[in-house]
C-alpha positions in Angstrom: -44.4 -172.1 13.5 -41.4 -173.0 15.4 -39.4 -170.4 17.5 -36.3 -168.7 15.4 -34.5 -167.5 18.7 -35.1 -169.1 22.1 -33.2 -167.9 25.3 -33.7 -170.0 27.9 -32.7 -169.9 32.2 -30.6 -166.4 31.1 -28.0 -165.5 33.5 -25.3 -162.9 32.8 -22.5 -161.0 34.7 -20.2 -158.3 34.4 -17.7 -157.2 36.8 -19.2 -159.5 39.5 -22.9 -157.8 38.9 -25.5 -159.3 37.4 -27.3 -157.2 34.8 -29.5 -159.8 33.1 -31.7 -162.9 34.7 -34.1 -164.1 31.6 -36.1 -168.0 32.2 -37.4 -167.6 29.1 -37.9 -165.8 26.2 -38.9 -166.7 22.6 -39.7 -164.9 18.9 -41.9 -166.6 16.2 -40.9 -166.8 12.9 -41.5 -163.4 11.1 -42.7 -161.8 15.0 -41.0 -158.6 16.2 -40.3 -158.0 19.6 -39.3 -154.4 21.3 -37.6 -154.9 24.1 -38.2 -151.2 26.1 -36.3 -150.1 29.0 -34.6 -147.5 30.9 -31.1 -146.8 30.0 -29.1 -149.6 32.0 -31.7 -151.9 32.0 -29.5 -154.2 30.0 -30.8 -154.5 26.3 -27.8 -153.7 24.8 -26.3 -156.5 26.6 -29.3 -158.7 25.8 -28.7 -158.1 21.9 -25.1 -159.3 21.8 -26.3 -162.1 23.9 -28.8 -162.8 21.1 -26.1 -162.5 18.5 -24.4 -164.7 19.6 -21.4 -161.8 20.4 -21.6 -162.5 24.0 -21.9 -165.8 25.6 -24.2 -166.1 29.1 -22.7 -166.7 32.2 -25.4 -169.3 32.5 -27.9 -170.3 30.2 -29.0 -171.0 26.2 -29.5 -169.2 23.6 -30.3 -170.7 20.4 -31.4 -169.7 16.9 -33.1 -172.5 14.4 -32.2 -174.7 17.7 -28.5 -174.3 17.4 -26.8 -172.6 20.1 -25.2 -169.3 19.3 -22.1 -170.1 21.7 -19.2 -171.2 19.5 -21.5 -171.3 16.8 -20.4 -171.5 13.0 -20.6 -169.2 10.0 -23.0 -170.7 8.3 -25.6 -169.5 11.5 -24.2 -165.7 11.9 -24.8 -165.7 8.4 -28.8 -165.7 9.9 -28.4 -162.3 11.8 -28.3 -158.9 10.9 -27.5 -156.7 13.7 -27.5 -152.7 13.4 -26.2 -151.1 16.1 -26.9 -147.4 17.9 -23.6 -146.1 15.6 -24.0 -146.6 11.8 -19.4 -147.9 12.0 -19.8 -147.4 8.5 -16.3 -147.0 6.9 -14.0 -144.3 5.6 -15.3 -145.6 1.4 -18.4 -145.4 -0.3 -21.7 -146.4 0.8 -22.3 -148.7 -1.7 -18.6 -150.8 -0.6 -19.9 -150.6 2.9 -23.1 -152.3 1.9 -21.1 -155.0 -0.1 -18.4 -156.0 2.3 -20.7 -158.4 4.2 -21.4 -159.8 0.7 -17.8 -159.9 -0.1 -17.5 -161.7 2.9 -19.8 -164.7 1.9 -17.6 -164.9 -1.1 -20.6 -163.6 -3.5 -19.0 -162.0 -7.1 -18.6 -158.6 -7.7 -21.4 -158.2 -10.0 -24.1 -160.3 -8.1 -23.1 -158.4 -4.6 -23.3 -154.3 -6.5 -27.0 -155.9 -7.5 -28.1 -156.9 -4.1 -26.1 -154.0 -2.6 -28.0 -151.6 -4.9 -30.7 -153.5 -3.9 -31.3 -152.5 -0.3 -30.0 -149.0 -0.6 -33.0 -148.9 -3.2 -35.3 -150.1 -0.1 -33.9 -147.8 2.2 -34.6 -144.9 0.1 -30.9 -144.5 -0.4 -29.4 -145.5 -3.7 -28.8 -142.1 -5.0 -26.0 -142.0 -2.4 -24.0 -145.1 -3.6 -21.1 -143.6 -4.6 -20.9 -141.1 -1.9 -18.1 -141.3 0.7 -19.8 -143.1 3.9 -18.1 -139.8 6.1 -20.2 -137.3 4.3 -23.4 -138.5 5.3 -25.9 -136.9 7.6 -27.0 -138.8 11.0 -30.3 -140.4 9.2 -28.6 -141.6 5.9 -25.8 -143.3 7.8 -28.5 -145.0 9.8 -30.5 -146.1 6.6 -27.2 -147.7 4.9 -26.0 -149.4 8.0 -29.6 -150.9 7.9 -29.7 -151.4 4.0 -26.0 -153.3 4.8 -28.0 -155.5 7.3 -31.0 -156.0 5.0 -28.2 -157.0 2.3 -27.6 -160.1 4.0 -31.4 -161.1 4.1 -31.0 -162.3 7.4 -33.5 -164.8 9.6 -33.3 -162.7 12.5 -32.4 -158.6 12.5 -31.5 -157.3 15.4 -32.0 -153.2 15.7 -30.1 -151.7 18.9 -32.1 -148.0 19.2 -31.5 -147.3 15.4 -33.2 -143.9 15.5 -30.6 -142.8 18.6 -29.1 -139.2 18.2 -31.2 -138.4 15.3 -33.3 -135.4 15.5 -37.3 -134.9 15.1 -37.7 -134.9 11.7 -35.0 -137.5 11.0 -36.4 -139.5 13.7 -39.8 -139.8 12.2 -38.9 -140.2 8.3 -36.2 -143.4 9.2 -39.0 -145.0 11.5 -42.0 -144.1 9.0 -39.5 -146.2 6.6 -38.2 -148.5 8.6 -42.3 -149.8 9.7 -43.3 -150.0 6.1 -39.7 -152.2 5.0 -41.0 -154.4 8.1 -44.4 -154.3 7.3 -43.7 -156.4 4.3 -41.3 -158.9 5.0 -41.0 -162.0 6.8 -37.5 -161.6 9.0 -37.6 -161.9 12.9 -36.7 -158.4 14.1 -35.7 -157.3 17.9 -35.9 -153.8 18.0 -33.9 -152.6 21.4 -35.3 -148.6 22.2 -35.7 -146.7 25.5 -38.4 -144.8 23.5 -42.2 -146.2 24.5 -43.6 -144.5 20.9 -40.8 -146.4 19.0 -41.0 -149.6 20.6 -45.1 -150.0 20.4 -45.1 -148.5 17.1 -42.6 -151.4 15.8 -44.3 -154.7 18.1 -46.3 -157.9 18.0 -44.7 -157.8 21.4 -43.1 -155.5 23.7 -40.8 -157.3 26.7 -40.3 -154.4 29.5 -36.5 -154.5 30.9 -35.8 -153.0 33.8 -32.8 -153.7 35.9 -31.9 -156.7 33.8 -35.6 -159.1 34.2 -38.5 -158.5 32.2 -41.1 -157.3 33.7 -43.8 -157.4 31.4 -43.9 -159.2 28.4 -47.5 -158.4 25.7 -49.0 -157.3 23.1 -48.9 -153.6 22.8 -52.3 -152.8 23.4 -52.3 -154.3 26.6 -48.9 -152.9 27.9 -51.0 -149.9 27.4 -53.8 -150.7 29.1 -52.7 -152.6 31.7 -49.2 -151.9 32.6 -47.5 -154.5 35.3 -47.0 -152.5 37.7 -45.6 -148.4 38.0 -42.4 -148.9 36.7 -43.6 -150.0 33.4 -46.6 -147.1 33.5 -43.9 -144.5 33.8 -42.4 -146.0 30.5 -44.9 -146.7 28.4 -45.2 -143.1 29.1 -48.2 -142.7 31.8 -47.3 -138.9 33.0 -49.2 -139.3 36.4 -48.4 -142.3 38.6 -49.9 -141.9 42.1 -50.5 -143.6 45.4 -54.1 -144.0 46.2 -56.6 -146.2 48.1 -59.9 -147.8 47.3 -62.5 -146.7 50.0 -65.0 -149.3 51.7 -67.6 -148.0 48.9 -65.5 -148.8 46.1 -64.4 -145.1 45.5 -61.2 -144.7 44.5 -59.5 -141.5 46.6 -55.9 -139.6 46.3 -54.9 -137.9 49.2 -58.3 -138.9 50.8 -61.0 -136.8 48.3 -62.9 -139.1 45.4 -60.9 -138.9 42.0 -63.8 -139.6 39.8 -62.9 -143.6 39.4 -64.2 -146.3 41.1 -63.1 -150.3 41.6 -64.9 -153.4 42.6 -61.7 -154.3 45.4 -62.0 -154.4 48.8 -60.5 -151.6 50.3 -56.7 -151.7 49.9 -53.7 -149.1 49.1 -53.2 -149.1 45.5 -51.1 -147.5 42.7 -53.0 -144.8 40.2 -51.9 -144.3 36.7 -53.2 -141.7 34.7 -52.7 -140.3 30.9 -52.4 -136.7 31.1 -54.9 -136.6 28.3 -57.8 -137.7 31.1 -57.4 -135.3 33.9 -60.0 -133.1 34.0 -60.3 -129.8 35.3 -63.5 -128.2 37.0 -64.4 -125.3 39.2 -63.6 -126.4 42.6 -66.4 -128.4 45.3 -66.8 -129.2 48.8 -65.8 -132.5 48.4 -64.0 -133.1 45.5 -59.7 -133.4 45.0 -58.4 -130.1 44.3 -55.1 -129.1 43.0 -53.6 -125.6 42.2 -52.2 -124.6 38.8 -48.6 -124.1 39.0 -47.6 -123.8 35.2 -49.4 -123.8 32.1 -47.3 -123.8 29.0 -48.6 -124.4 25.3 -47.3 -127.8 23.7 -48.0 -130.1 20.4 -51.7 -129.4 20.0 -52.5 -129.0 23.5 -52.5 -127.0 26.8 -49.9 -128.5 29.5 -50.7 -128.1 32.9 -49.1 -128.7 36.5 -51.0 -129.2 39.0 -49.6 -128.6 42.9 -51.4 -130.1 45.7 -51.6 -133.3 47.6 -50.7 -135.1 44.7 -48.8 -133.5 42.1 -50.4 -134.5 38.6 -50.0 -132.9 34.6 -53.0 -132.4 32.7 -53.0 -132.3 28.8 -56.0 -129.9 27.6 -57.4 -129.0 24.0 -55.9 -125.9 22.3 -59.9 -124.9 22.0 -60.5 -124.2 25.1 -59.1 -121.6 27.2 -56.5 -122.7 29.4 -56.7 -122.0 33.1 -54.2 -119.2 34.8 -51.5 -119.9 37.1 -52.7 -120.0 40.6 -56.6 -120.9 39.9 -57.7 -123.1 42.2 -59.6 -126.4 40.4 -61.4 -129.5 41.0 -59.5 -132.7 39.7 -60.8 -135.6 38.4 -59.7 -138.7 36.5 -61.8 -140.0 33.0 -61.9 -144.0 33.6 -61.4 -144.6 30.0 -57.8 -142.9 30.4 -56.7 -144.0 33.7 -56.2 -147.6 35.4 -55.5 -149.0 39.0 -52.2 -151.1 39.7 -51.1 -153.1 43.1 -48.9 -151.6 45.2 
Protein backbone atom coordinates (compact mmCIF):
# COMPACT_ATOMS: atom_id res chain seq x y z
CA UNK A 1 0.00 0.00 0.00
CA UNK A 2 0.83 3.47 -0.88
CA UNK A 3 1.96 6.14 1.72
CA UNK A 4 -1.16 8.38 3.19
CA UNK A 5 1.29 11.12 4.58
CA UNK A 6 4.80 11.68 3.18
CA UNK A 7 7.10 14.65 4.44
CA UNK A 8 9.85 14.97 2.56
CA UNK A 9 13.47 17.37 2.84
CA UNK A 10 11.53 19.03 6.15
CA UNK A 11 12.95 22.26 7.14
CA UNK A 12 11.18 24.57 9.62
CA UNK A 13 11.87 27.88 11.53
CA UNK A 14 10.66 29.94 14.17
CA UNK A 15 12.02 33.11 15.28
CA UNK A 16 15.23 32.69 13.15
CA UNK A 17 15.76 28.95 14.96
CA UNK A 18 15.35 25.99 13.45
CA UNK A 19 13.39 23.49 15.46
CA UNK A 20 12.70 20.77 12.87
CA UNK A 21 15.07 19.19 9.92
CA UNK A 22 13.06 15.93 8.65
CA UNK A 23 14.54 14.22 4.83
CA UNK A 24 12.03 11.90 5.12
CA UNK A 25 9.36 10.53 6.80
CA UNK A 26 6.34 8.33 5.66
CA UNK A 27 3.04 6.37 7.33
CA UNK A 28 1.35 3.38 5.55
CA UNK A 29 -2.08 3.17 5.16
CA UNK A 30 -3.75 2.06 8.48
CA UNK A 31 0.18 2.23 10.31
CA UNK A 32 0.54 4.24 13.51
CA UNK A 33 3.47 6.10 14.30
CA UNK A 34 4.57 7.68 17.88
CA UNK A 35 6.63 10.22 17.51
CA UNK A 36 8.51 10.35 21.34
CA UNK A 37 10.53 13.12 22.52
CA UNK A 38 11.53 15.37 25.20
CA UNK A 39 9.45 18.40 25.74
CA UNK A 40 10.94 20.86 22.96
CA UNK A 41 11.91 18.43 20.77
CA UNK A 42 9.42 19.78 18.27
CA UNK A 43 6.39 17.27 17.79
CA UNK A 44 3.95 19.63 18.49
CA UNK A 45 5.32 21.62 15.73
CA UNK A 46 5.64 18.52 13.55
CA UNK A 47 1.80 17.77 13.89
CA UNK A 48 0.60 21.11 12.59
CA UNK A 49 3.08 20.68 10.02
CA UNK A 50 1.28 17.40 9.21
CA UNK A 51 -2.02 19.02 9.30
CA UNK A 52 -1.43 20.98 7.10
CA UNK A 53 -1.84 24.09 9.93
CA UNK A 54 1.69 25.12 9.42
CA UNK A 55 3.39 25.37 6.21
CA UNK A 56 7.51 24.33 6.21
CA UNK A 57 10.01 26.79 5.75
CA UNK A 58 11.28 24.38 3.20
CA UNK A 59 10.03 21.17 2.22
CA UNK A 60 6.73 18.85 1.28
CA UNK A 61 4.36 17.49 2.99
CA UNK A 62 1.65 15.60 1.29
CA UNK A 63 -1.29 13.50 2.18
CA UNK A 64 -2.94 10.99 -0.66
CA UNK A 65 -0.02 12.93 -2.72
CA UNK A 66 -1.49 16.28 -2.45
CA UNK A 67 0.37 18.84 -0.65
CA UNK A 68 -1.20 20.11 2.51
CA UNK A 69 0.07 23.80 1.79
CA UNK A 70 -2.84 25.77 0.46
CA UNK A 71 -4.66 22.74 0.29
CA UNK A 72 -8.60 22.49 -0.16
CA UNK A 73 -11.41 21.28 1.92
CA UNK A 74 -12.15 18.43 0.42
CA UNK A 75 -8.37 17.12 1.93
CA UNK A 76 -8.63 18.58 5.64
CA UNK A 77 -11.81 16.86 5.53
CA UNK A 78 -9.03 13.61 5.71
CA UNK A 79 -7.55 14.63 9.21
CA UNK A 80 -8.61 14.49 12.48
CA UNK A 81 -6.42 16.15 14.85
CA UNK A 82 -7.01 16.15 18.84
CA UNK A 83 -4.94 18.28 20.58
CA UNK A 84 -3.26 18.28 24.33
CA UNK A 85 -6.60 20.55 25.43
CA UNK A 86 -9.97 18.92 24.77
CA UNK A 87 -11.30 23.34 23.25
CA UNK A 88 -14.48 21.78 23.58
CA UNK A 89 -17.11 24.52 23.84
CA UNK A 90 -19.34 26.25 26.41
CA UNK A 91 -22.71 23.63 24.86
CA UNK A 92 -23.34 20.12 25.10
CA UNK A 93 -21.15 17.36 24.23
CA UNK A 94 -23.16 16.00 21.82
CA UNK A 95 -23.23 19.83 19.68
CA UNK A 96 -19.52 19.81 20.14
CA UNK A 97 -19.28 16.44 18.43
CA UNK A 98 -21.60 17.57 15.66
CA UNK A 99 -20.22 20.91 14.69
CA UNK A 100 -17.54 19.41 12.43
CA UNK A 101 -20.49 17.53 10.88
CA UNK A 102 -22.41 20.65 10.59
CA UNK A 103 -19.62 21.93 8.93
CA UNK A 104 -19.57 19.35 6.05
CA UNK A 105 -23.18 20.42 5.57
CA UNK A 106 -24.51 16.78 6.83
CA UNK A 107 -28.46 17.14 8.14
CA UNK A 108 -29.43 17.32 11.54
CA UNK A 109 -30.66 13.97 11.92
CA UNK A 110 -27.84 12.01 10.02
CA UNK A 111 -25.03 14.19 12.06
CA UNK A 112 -27.00 13.35 16.03
CA UNK A 113 -26.58 9.57 14.52
CA UNK A 114 -22.94 9.69 13.71
CA UNK A 115 -22.40 12.04 16.66
CA UNK A 116 -24.03 9.52 18.96
CA UNK A 117 -22.13 7.25 17.20
CA UNK A 118 -18.62 7.94 18.45
CA UNK A 119 -19.53 9.08 21.88
CA UNK A 120 -20.96 5.37 21.86
CA UNK A 121 -17.20 4.25 20.92
CA UNK A 122 -15.59 6.40 23.28
CA UNK A 123 -17.55 5.08 26.14
CA UNK A 124 -19.23 8.35 26.39
CA UNK A 125 -22.86 8.66 25.17
CA UNK A 126 -24.42 8.85 28.47
CA UNK A 127 -22.99 12.31 28.65
CA UNK A 128 -24.56 13.74 25.39
CA UNK A 129 -26.61 16.18 26.78
CA UNK A 130 -24.24 17.36 29.41
CA UNK A 131 -22.75 20.86 29.22
CA UNK A 132 -19.02 20.26 27.71
CA UNK A 133 -17.73 22.61 31.00
CA UNK A 134 -18.91 20.04 33.45
CA UNK A 135 -16.79 17.41 32.45
CA UNK A 136 -13.85 15.84 34.25
CA UNK A 137 -10.24 15.96 32.60
CA UNK A 138 -10.70 12.25 30.98
CA UNK A 139 -14.30 12.67 29.52
CA UNK A 140 -13.41 15.97 27.86
CA UNK A 141 -10.42 14.06 26.40
CA UNK A 142 -12.75 11.04 25.10
CA UNK A 143 -15.40 13.62 23.39
CA UNK A 144 -12.69 15.76 21.82
CA UNK A 145 -11.59 12.34 20.41
CA UNK A 146 -15.17 10.93 19.64
CA UNK A 147 -15.52 14.65 17.74
CA UNK A 148 -12.37 13.60 15.75
CA UNK A 149 -13.43 9.96 15.19
CA UNK A 150 -16.86 11.74 13.95
CA UNK A 151 -15.35 12.83 10.89
CA UNK A 152 -13.88 9.25 10.08
CA UNK A 153 -10.88 10.73 9.05
CA UNK A 154 -7.80 9.04 6.69
CA UNK A 155 -5.20 10.22 9.02
CA UNK A 156 -5.77 11.14 13.00
CA UNK A 157 -3.46 12.99 14.45
CA UNK A 158 -3.25 12.65 18.60
CA UNK A 159 -0.99 15.48 20.17
CA UNK A 160 -0.28 13.82 24.00
CA UNK A 161 -4.11 13.10 24.40
CA UNK A 162 -3.58 11.54 27.89
CA UNK A 163 -1.65 15.08 29.04
CA UNK A 164 -2.73 16.41 32.59
CA UNK A 165 -4.84 13.43 33.29
CA UNK A 166 -4.10 11.54 36.37
CA UNK A 167 -3.14 7.64 36.95
CA UNK A 168 -6.20 6.09 36.78
CA UNK A 169 -7.62 8.40 34.08
CA UNK A 170 -4.54 7.95 32.32
CA UNK A 171 -4.75 4.23 32.04
CA UNK A 172 -8.72 3.77 31.39
CA UNK A 173 -8.57 6.59 28.15
CA UNK A 174 -5.37 4.68 26.73
CA UNK A 175 -6.79 1.10 27.58
CA UNK A 176 -9.72 2.59 25.27
CA UNK A 177 -8.11 4.45 23.07
CA UNK A 178 -5.66 0.93 21.95
CA UNK A 179 -8.72 -1.15 21.60
CA UNK A 180 -10.83 1.76 19.23
CA UNK A 181 -7.35 1.61 17.28
CA UNK A 182 -6.93 -1.82 17.44
CA UNK A 183 -9.84 -2.25 15.12
CA UNK A 184 -9.87 0.20 12.63
CA UNK A 185 -8.09 1.10 9.60
CA UNK A 186 -7.19 5.09 10.05
CA UNK A 187 -3.53 6.34 9.92
CA UNK A 188 -2.84 7.64 13.41
CA UNK A 189 0.30 9.88 14.71
CA UNK A 190 0.29 9.72 18.19
CA UNK A 191 2.67 12.79 19.56
CA UNK A 192 3.69 11.78 23.61
CA UNK A 193 6.85 12.49 25.69
CA UNK A 194 5.77 9.32 27.63
CA UNK A 195 8.04 6.11 26.33
CA UNK A 196 4.99 3.53 27.89
CA UNK A 197 2.33 5.56 25.79
CA UNK A 198 4.20 5.86 22.75
CA UNK A 199 5.37 1.97 22.45
CA UNK A 200 2.15 0.79 23.79
CA UNK A 201 0.28 2.76 20.69
CA UNK A 202 3.25 1.84 17.58
CA UNK A 203 3.99 -0.05 14.47
CA UNK A 204 6.65 2.61 14.65
CA UNK A 205 8.15 4.92 17.01
CA UNK A 206 10.26 7.99 15.37
CA UNK A 207 12.57 9.41 18.40
CA UNK A 208 12.64 13.53 18.23
CA UNK A 209 15.00 15.20 19.90
CA UNK A 210 16.05 18.72 19.20
CA UNK A 211 13.94 18.73 16.02
CA UNK A 212 15.73 15.43 13.78
CA UNK A 213 14.75 12.05 14.35
CA UNK A 214 16.97 10.04 15.70
CA UNK A 215 15.74 6.78 15.61
CA UNK A 216 13.10 5.62 13.67
CA UNK A 217 11.68 1.40 14.37
CA UNK A 218 9.66 -0.88 15.44
CA UNK A 219 9.08 -0.85 19.11
CA UNK A 220 10.77 -3.87 20.04
CA UNK A 221 13.87 -2.80 18.67
CA UNK A 222 13.87 0.87 20.06
CA UNK A 223 13.95 -1.28 23.12
CA UNK A 224 16.50 -3.31 22.48
CA UNK A 225 18.72 -1.43 20.67
CA UNK A 226 18.33 2.14 21.35
CA UNK A 227 20.43 4.64 18.77
CA UNK A 228 22.43 5.93 20.88
CA UNK A 229 22.01 7.41 25.03
CA UNK A 230 19.72 9.91 24.36
CA UNK A 231 17.13 7.68 23.09
CA UNK A 232 18.01 4.90 26.11
CA UNK A 233 17.18 7.61 28.61
CA UNK A 234 13.76 7.91 26.87
CA UNK A 235 12.61 4.89 26.17
CA UNK A 236 13.13 4.81 29.74
CA UNK A 237 16.66 2.87 30.40
CA UNK A 238 17.30 4.18 34.24
CA UNK A 239 21.13 3.57 34.13
CA UNK A 240 23.07 5.04 31.17
CA UNK A 241 26.84 4.81 31.87
CA UNK A 242 30.30 5.28 30.31
CA UNK A 243 32.32 2.16 30.12
CA UNK A 244 34.99 0.45 28.08
CA UNK A 245 35.49 -2.95 26.52
CA UNK A 246 38.82 -4.46 27.82
CA UNK A 247 41.40 -6.27 25.44
CA UNK A 248 39.55 -9.64 26.66
CA UNK A 249 36.30 -8.65 25.58
CA UNK A 250 35.11 -7.72 29.22
CA UNK A 251 33.13 -5.07 29.53
CA UNK A 252 34.27 -2.81 32.79
CA UNK A 253 32.70 0.54 34.54
CA UNK A 254 35.00 2.46 36.38
CA UNK A 255 37.66 -0.20 35.56
CA UNK A 256 36.14 -3.57 37.62
CA UNK A 257 34.16 -6.29 35.21
CA UNK A 258 30.31 -5.55 35.12
CA UNK A 259 29.25 -9.08 34.37
CA UNK A 260 28.76 -8.38 30.41
CA UNK A 261 30.99 -9.03 27.79
CA UNK A 262 31.37 -7.87 23.79
CA UNK A 263 33.08 -9.27 20.82
CA UNK A 264 34.72 -5.39 20.03
CA UNK A 265 38.00 -4.52 20.08
CA UNK A 266 38.76 -2.57 22.90
CA UNK A 267 37.06 0.93 22.67
CA UNK A 268 35.15 3.43 25.18
CA UNK A 269 31.63 2.72 24.92
CA UNK A 270 28.20 3.75 26.34
CA UNK A 271 26.26 1.17 28.91
CA UNK A 272 22.63 1.04 29.20
CA UNK A 273 21.00 -0.78 31.72
CA UNK A 274 17.16 -1.59 32.92
CA UNK A 275 17.07 -1.24 36.52
CA UNK A 276 15.23 -4.55 36.53
CA UNK A 277 18.95 -6.31 35.65
CA UNK A 278 21.25 -4.95 38.16
CA UNK A 279 22.12 -7.40 40.50
CA UNK A 280 23.27 -7.16 43.87
CA UNK A 281 25.77 -9.63 45.61
CA UNK A 282 28.01 -9.66 48.70
CA UNK A 283 31.04 -7.80 47.72
CA UNK A 284 34.58 -9.59 46.00
CA UNK A 285 38.04 -8.77 45.39
CA UNK A 286 37.62 -8.01 41.98
CA UNK A 287 34.25 -7.31 41.21
CA UNK A 288 32.38 -3.41 40.78
CA UNK A 289 31.11 -2.37 43.99
CA UNK A 290 28.71 0.28 44.84
CA UNK A 291 27.28 1.47 48.19
CA UNK A 292 23.46 1.70 48.99
CA UNK A 293 22.50 5.11 49.41
CA UNK A 294 18.57 4.81 49.44
CA UNK A 295 16.21 2.07 49.35
CA UNK A 296 12.55 3.03 49.08
CA UNK A 297 9.58 0.58 48.35
CA UNK A 298 7.84 1.21 44.87
CA UNK A 299 5.11 -0.62 42.40
CA UNK A 300 5.89 -4.20 43.12
CA UNK A 301 9.53 -3.81 43.82
CA UNK A 302 12.45 -2.65 45.96
CA UNK A 303 14.19 0.62 44.54
CA UNK A 304 17.63 1.11 45.10
CA UNK A 305 20.50 3.79 44.67
CA UNK A 306 23.58 2.81 44.36
CA UNK A 307 26.74 5.45 45.16
CA UNK A 308 30.00 4.70 43.88
CA UNK A 309 32.15 5.09 40.78
CA UNK A 310 29.21 5.01 38.76
CA UNK A 311 25.95 5.93 40.17
CA UNK A 312 23.29 3.25 39.09
CA UNK A 313 19.35 2.25 40.41
CA UNK A 314 18.49 -1.15 40.85
CA UNK A 315 14.79 -2.55 40.83
CA UNK A 316 14.57 -5.67 43.17
CA UNK A 317 11.60 -8.22 44.00
CA UNK A 318 9.31 -7.31 46.92
CA UNK A 319 10.25 -11.19 47.98
CA UNK A 320 13.35 -10.77 48.85
CA UNK A 321 14.70 -8.65 51.59
CA UNK A 322 15.97 -5.46 50.51
CA UNK A 323 19.45 -4.48 51.38
CA UNK A 324 20.09 -1.50 54.23
CA UNK A 325 21.40 1.84 53.59
CA UNK A 326 25.07 1.87 53.64
CA UNK A 327 25.78 -2.01 52.91
CA UNK A 328 28.49 -2.35 50.79
CA UNK A 329 27.56 -4.74 47.47
CA UNK A 330 28.90 -6.26 44.53
CA UNK A 331 27.31 -4.92 41.15
CA UNK A 332 26.70 -6.64 38.21
CA UNK A 333 24.67 -6.34 35.01
CA UNK A 334 22.22 -9.44 33.55
CA UNK A 335 23.06 -9.36 29.64
CA UNK A 336 19.54 -10.18 28.79
CA UNK A 337 18.53 -6.59 30.43
CA UNK A 338 21.36 -4.46 29.44
CA UNK A 339 23.02 -3.50 25.98
CA UNK A 340 26.23 -1.63 24.75
CA UNK A 341 25.98 1.70 22.61
CA UNK A 342 28.87 3.89 20.79
CA UNK A 343 30.02 6.61 22.25
Amino acid sequence: MGSVLSLSGIRHQRGGRDVLEIDRLDLAAGERLAVLGPNGAGKTTLLRLMAGLEAPTAGIVEIDGVRTVHADATLRRRIGFATQRAGLLSTSVLRNVELPLRWRGMGRSARRSVALAALRRLGVEHLADRPAPALSGGEAQRVSLARSLALEPRLLLLDEPAAGLDADARRSFLDDLAGLLADRSISVVHVSHRSDEALRLADRVAVLVEGAVRQLAEPPRVLREPADATVARLVGYENVVSGRVGSDGRVLLAGRPCGLRSDRPPCEVTVAAWATGVQLGPPGSSSLEATVEQVAAGPGRWEVVLAGDEALRAHLPLSQPPPEVGDRCAVSLDPALATLLAV
